[in-house]
C-alpha positions in Angstrom: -8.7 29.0 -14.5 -5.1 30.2 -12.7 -5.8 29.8 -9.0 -8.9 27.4 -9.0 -8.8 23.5 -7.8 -9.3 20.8 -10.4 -11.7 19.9 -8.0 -13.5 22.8 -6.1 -16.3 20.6 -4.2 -13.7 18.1 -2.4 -13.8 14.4 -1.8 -18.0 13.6 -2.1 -19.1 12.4 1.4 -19.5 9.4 0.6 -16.2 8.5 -0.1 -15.2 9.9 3.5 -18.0 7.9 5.3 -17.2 5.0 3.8 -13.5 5.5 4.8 -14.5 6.0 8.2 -17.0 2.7 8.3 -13.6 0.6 7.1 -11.5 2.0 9.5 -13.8 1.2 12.2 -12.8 -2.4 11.5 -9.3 -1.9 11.6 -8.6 -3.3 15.3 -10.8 -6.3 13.9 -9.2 -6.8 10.3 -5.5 -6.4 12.4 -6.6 -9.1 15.0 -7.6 -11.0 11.7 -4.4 -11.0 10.5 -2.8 -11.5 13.4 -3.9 -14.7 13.3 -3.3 -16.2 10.7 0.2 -15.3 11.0 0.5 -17.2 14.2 -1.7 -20.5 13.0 0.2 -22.9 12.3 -2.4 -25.1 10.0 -2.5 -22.1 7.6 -1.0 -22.5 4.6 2.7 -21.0 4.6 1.3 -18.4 1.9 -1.5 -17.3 3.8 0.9 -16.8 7.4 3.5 -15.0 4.9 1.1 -12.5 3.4 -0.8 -11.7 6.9 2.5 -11.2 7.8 3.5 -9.0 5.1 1.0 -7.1 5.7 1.1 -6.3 9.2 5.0 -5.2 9.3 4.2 -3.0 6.2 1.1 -1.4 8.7 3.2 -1.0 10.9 6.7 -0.4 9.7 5.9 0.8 5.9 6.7 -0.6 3.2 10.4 -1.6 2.3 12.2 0.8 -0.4 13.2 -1.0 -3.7 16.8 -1.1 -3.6 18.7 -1.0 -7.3 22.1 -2.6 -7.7 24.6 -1.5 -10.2 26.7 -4.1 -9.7 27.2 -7.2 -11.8 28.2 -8.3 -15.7 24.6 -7.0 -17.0 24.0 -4.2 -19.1 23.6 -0.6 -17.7 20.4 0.6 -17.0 18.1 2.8 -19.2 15.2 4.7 -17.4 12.9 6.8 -20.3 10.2 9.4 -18.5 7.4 10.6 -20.4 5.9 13.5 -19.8 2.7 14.4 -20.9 1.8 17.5 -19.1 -0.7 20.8 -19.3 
């Protein structure tokens, strides 16, 4: 029906209290992280990816940059649409 929400009962709770019991660990999960970035007997993976993921918390994630420039062929970008 024109007008109505796909969904008209919202998010079920129990998605939100869930939410809310995660982020009620974040300071915890961030100290986590934290580190293992700085420990130095990690693996170099393991300091990379904590690290990764603490700048992108912080800072976002990095935009994908696309380069025209070199001998390869032009690019080709198809979109599908399969709407209503």
């Amino acid at each position: 029906m024109k007008g109505q929400s796909g969904n008209p009962g919202g998010r079920p709770r129990e998605i939100g209290e869930i939410k809310d019991l995660a982020r009620a660990h974040t300071a915890d999960a961030i100290e986590a992280l934290r580190g293992i970035a700085v420990d130095l007997t990690a693996p170099a993976s393991a300091r990379v990816a904590a690290s990764e993921a603490l700048l992108n918390r912080a800072w976002g994630r990095p935009s994908l940059a696309i380069s025209a420039e070199g001998e390869s062929e032009p690019l080709e970008l198809i979109v599908s649409w399969r709407g209503a």
